[in-house]
VEXKEPA-574820 format. One record per residue: x, y, z of N, C-alpha, C in turn. Coordinates in steps of 0.02 Angstrom, whole numbers. Atoms other than C-alpha are relative to their C-alpha. Layout:
# residues N
  n_east  n_north    n_up  ca_east  ca_north   ca_up  c_east  c_north    c_up
       X        Y       Z        X         Y       Z       X        Y       Z
...
# end
This chain:
# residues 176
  n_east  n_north    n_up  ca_east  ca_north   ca_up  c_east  c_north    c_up
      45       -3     -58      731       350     543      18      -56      47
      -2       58     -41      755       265     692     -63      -57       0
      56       67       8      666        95     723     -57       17      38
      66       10     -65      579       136     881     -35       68     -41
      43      -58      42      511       307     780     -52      -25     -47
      21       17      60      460       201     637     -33      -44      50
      51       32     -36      378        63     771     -46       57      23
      39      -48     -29      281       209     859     -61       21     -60
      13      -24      43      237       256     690     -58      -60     -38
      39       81      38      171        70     616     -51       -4      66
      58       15     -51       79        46     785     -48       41       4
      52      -59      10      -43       198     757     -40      -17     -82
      16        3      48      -76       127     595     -81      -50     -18
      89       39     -16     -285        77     537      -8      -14     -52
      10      -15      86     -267       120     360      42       -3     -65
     -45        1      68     -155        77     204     -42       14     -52
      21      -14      65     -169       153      59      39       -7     -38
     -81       16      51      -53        95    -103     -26        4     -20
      12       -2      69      -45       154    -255      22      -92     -37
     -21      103      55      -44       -24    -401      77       15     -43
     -40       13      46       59        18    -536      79       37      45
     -50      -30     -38      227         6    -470      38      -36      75
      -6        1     -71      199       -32    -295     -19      -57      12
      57       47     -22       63      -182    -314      28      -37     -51
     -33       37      78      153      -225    -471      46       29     -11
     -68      -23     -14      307      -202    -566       4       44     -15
     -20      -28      30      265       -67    -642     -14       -9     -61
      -8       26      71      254      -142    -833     -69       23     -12
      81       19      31       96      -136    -932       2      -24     -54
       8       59      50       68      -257   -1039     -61      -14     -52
      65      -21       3      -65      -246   -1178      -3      -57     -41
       9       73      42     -151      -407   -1264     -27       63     -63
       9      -47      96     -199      -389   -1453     -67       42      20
      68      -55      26     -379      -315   -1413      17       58      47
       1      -73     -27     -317      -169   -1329       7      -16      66
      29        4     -53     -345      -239   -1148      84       13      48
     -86        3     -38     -194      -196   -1013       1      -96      55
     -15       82     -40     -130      -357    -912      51       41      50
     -47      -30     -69      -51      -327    -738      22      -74      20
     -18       44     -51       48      -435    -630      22       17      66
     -22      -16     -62       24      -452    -463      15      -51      55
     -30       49     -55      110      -526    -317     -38      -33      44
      29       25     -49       37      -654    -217      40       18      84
     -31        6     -53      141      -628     -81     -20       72      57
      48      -77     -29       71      -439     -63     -55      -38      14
      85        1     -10     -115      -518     -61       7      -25      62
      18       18     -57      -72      -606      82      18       41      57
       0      -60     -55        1      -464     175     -51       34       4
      67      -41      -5     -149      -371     123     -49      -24      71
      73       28     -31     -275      -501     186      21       -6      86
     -52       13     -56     -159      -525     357     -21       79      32
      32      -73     -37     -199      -328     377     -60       11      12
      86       14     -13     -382      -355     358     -14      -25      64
      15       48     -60     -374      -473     474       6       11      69
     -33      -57     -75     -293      -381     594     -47       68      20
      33      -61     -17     -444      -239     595      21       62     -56
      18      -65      40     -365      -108     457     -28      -34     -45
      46       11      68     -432       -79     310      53       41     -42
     -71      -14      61     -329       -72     146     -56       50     -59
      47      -48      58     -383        59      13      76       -5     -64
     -35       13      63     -310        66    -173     -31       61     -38
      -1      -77      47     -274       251    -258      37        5     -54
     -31       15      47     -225       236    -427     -18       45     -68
      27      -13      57     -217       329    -585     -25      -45     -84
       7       49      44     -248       171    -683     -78      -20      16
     121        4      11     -448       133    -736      17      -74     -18
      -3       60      17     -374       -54    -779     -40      -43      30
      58       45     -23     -514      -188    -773      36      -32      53
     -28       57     -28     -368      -291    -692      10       21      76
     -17        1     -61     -347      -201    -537     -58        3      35
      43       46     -31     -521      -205    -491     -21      -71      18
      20       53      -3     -535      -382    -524      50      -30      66
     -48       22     -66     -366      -397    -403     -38        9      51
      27      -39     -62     -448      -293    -264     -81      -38      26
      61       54       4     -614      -404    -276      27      -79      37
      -3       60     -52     -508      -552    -249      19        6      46
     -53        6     -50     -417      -489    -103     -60       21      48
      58      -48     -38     -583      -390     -30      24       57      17
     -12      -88     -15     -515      -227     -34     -79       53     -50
      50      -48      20     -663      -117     -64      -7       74     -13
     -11      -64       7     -595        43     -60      45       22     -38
     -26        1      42     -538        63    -229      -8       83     -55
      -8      -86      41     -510       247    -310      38        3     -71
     -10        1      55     -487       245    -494       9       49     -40
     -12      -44      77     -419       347    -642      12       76      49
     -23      -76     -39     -364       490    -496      69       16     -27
     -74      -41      12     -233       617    -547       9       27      57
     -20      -48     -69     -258       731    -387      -1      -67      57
       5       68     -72     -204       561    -232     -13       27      43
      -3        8     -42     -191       665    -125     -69       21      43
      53      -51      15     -357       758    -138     -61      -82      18
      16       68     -10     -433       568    -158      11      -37      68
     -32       49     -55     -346       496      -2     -32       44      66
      59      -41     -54     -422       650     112     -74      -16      -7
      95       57     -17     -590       594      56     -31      -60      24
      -2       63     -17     -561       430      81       7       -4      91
     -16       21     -68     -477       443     262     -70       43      34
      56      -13     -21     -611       559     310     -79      -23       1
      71       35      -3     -774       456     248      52      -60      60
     -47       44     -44     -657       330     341       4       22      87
     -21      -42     -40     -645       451     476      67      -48      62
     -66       39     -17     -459       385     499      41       77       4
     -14      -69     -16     -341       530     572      59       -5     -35
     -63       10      42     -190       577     466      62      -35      19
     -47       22     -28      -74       505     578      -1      -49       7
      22       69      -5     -165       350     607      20      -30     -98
       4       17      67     -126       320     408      72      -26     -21
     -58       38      56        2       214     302     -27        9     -75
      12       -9      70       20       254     110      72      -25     -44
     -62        6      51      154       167     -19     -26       13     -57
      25      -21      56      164       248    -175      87      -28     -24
     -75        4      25      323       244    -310      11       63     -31
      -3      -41      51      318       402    -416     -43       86      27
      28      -74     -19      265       587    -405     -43       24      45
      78      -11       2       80       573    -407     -18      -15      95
       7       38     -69      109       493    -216      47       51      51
     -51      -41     -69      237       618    -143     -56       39      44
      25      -33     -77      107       739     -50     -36      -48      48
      18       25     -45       25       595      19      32      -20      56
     -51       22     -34      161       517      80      35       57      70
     -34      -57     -52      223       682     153     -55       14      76
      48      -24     -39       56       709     237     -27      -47      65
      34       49     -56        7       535     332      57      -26      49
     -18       20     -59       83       452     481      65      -36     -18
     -54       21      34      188       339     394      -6      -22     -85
      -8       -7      50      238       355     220      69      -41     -30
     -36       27      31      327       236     129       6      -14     -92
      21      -15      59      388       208     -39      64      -69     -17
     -35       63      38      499        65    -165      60       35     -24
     -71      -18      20      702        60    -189     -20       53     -77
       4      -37      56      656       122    -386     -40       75      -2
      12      -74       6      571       282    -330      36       43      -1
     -61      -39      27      636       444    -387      37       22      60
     -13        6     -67      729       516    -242     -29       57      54
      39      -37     -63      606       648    -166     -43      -40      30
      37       36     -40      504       519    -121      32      -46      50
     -36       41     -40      638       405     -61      13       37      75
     -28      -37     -73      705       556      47     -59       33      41
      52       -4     -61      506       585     106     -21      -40      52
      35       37     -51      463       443     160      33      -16      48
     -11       18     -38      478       368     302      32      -76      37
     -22       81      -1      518       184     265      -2        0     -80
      23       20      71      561       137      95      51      -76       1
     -39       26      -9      582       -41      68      34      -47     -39
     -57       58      23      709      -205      34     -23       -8     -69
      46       39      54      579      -272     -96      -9       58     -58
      10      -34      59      540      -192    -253     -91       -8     -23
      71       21      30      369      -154    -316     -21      -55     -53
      23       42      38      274      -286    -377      25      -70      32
     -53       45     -12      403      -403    -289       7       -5      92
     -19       -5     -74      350      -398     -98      -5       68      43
     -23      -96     -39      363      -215     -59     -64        5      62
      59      -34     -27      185      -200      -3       0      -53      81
      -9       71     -49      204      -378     102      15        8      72
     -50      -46     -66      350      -286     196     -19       31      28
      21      -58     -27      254      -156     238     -42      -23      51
      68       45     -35       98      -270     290      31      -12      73
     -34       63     -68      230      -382     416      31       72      47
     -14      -63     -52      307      -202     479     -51       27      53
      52       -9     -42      151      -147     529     -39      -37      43
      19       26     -63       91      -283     618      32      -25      57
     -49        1     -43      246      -316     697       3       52      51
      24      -49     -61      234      -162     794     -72       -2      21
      94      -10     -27       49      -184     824      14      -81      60
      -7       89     -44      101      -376     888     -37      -55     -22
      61       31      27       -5      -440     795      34      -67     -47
     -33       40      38      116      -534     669      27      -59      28
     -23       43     -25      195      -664     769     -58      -48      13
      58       53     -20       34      -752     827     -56      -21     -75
      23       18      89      -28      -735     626      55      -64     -16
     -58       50      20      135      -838     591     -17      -70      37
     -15       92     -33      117      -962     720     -75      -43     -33
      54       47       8      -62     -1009     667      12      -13     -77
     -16       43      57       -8     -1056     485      29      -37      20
     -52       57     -20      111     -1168     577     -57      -55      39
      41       48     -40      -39     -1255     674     -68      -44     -47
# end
């Protein structure tokens, strides 16, 4: 995709939605002795997150994982729009953008894996991580440098406000 397609595309954007496992993380699951899962997640995403907040969207989190740990993430970051233990995303993500009343086009979604291709196909811009399989790679619309768990989401964050304009004057005030 061209750049200026993919800017046109990030500047219409109100709403991210990412799937966790994968995308928010690496992927792994990790289980302590009493049964409990353990995630790891990137600081470097939270601050892209909170950077999008800040900027007016609003971040939502569609996941087929019920893990205590990604609510407790989504708590610290203030993402409130957290959709749990979904098999049907994409079914989930229309409810969502609509209580939202966010228009499909106005929408960003990174996923890594199956469960994320019709979304991806369906919103404005759809992105997805180098390790996805390759119908998603060849849906989306940006897939990027970083690897889930490892920045991916970050990238996405700084894309989008880069075409909005918004990113450059975020940057300079950590510098002040």
């Amino acid at each position: 995709m061209k750049q200026a397609d993919l800017d046109g595309r990030a500047r219409r954007v109100r709403l991210l939605s990412c799937d966790v496992d994968g995308v928010l993380t690496d992927g792994k699951i990790y289980y302590a002795a009493d049964g409990s899962q353990l995630k790891a997640f990137s600081t470097l995403d939270g601050l892209g997150l909170k950077m999008l907040q800040e900027a007016g969207m609003t971040v939502a989190w569609i996941s087929g994982s019920r893990a205590p740990a990604v609510t407790r993430r989504a708590e610290d970051l203030g993402v409130t729009h957290v959709v749990l233990g979904v098999d049907d995303k994409l079914a989930a993500w229309e409810r969502l953008r609509l209580q939202l009343r966010v228009d499909a086009q106005d929408c960003a979604h990174i996923g890594d894996d199956m469960p994320d291709l019709r979304v991806i196909m369906r919103c404005g811009l759809g992105a997805t991580v180098p390790h996805a399989p390759a119908p998603l790679r060849e849906a989306a619309h940006y897939v990027t440098r970083a690897d889930g768990g490892a920045g991916a989401v970050r990238e996405l964050c700084e894309l989008i406000l880069a075409a909005q304009g918004a990113l450059e004057p975020m940057l300079k005030a950590f510098a002040q």
